[in-house]
Residue, then its C-alpha position, 0 to 999 in steps of 0.5 A: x927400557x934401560x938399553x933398547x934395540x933397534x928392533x924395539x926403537x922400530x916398535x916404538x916408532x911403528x907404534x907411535x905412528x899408527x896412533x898419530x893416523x888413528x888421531x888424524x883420521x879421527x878429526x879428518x873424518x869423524x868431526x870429533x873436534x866439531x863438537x858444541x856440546x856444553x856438558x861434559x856428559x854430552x861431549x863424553x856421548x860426542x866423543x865415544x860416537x866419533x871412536x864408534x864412527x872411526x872403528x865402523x869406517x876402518x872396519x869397512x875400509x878393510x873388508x872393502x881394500x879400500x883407502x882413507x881417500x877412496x872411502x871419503x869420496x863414495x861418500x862424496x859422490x853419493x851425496x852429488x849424484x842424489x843431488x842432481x837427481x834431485x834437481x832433474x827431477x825438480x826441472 
């Protein structure tokens, strides 16, 4: 762009952004940066599962209107609530 506007500087930058919270949210969530694998066939596989995992929550989260943080923790407290189920049932 030899001569941009303002509204194309403000696309660029809304563009920018939304692919910085796509990048977080990919390593926050969906352990793309956990990956042990040696062979590059296997991290390949690792990776695409992360982007698949990523495109499954963002889908959920916007049918279900609900935030980054709010999915996080359903998870979270699914996971206590078994546990303690658990443990009651053991005692």
């Amino acid at each position: 762009m030899e001569n941009p506007t303002r509204e194309d500087v403000k696309k660029v930058i809304e563009a920018r952004w939304s692919i910085e919270v796509y990048h977080r949210e990919l390593q926050q969530t969906c352990g793309i940066e956990r990956c042990q694998a040696r062979t590059g066939r296997a991290q390949r596989n690792h990776i695409c599962l992360s982007i698949l995992a990523w495109i499954d929550k963002y889908r959920r989260r916007f049918s279900e209107h609900l935030s980054f943080y709010q999915q996080d923790w359903d998870v979270i407290k699914h996971g206590i609530s078994n546990s303690i189920k658990l443990i009651m049932a053991a005692g």
